[in-house]
N, C-alpha and C positions, 0 to 999 in steps of 0.2 A: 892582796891583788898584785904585789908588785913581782910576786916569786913568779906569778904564770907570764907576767908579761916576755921575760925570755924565751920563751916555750912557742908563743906564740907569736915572739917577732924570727926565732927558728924556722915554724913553721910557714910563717908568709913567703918569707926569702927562697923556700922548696916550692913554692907556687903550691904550696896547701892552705890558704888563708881559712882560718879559724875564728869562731866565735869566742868570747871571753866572758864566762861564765860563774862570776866569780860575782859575789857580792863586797860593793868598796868598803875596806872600815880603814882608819885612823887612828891614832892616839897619839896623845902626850903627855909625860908629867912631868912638870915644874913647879919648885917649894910648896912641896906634899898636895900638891891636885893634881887631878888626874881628867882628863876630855876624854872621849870615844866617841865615834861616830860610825854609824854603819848607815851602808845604804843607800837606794835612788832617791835623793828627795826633792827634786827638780818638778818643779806642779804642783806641792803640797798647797790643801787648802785647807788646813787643820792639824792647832798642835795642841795634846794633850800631856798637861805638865803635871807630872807627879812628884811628889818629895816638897823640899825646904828651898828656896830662890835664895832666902837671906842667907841660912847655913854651907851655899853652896855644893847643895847635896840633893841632886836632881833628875830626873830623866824625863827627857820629851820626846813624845812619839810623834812623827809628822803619815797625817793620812792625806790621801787622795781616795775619792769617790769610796770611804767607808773601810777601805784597807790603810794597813801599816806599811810606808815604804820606804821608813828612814827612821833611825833614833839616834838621838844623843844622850850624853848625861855629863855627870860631873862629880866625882867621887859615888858612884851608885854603881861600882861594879860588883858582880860580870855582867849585865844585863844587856848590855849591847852584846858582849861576845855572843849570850844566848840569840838574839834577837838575830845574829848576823847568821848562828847556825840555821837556826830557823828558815831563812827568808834562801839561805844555799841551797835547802834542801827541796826548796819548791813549793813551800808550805806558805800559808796565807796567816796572818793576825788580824782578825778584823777589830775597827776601833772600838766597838761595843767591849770587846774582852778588855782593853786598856784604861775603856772610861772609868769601871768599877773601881780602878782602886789598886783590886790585889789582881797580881802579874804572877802570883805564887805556881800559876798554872805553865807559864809559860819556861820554867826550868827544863819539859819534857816534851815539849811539841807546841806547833801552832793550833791555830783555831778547828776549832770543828766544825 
């Protein structure tokens, strides 16, 4: 997100104000762990937690109203990267696909 933000503080300043269309992700690592975060998740009223809490090896999807619009994890990469392609490209995950388990689907597209 932060690479468009010049682009489009460029464009405001031309009095062409623009939208930012960009899905937000994050990361960091520090003494071998790794966070990601992609995503709107301001409203979520549901988190589906997949993987190990204790082994610190994780990913949780946060929904609103039955959609995915936010994940985290925690050494479980790439699956936010995918997630972030996903949600860029205008595509929907709905939580039903996340509750099962396997996300094996989600390497190649969102929901159907």
């Amino acid at each position: 997100m932060a690479h468009v933000h010049g682009r489009i503080a460029a464009l405001s300043m031309m009095g062409k104000p623009s939208e930012i269309k960009t899905v937000p992700y994050f990361w960091s690592a520090m003494y071998g762990k790794t966070i990601r975060y992609a995503g709107f998740g301001d409203g979520f009223d549901d988190v589906i937690i997949q993987g190990d809490l204790d082994e610190l090896r994780f990913v949780a999807f946060y929904t609103r109203s039955e959609e995915v619009v936010a994940v985290a994890s925690m050494n479980y990469d790439p699956i936010v990267s995918r997630v972030a392609e996903v949600l860029g490209a205008g595509k929907t995950i709905k939580k039903r696909d996340v509750e099962t388990g396997d996300i094996s689907w989600l390497i190649d597209k969102g929901s159907q």
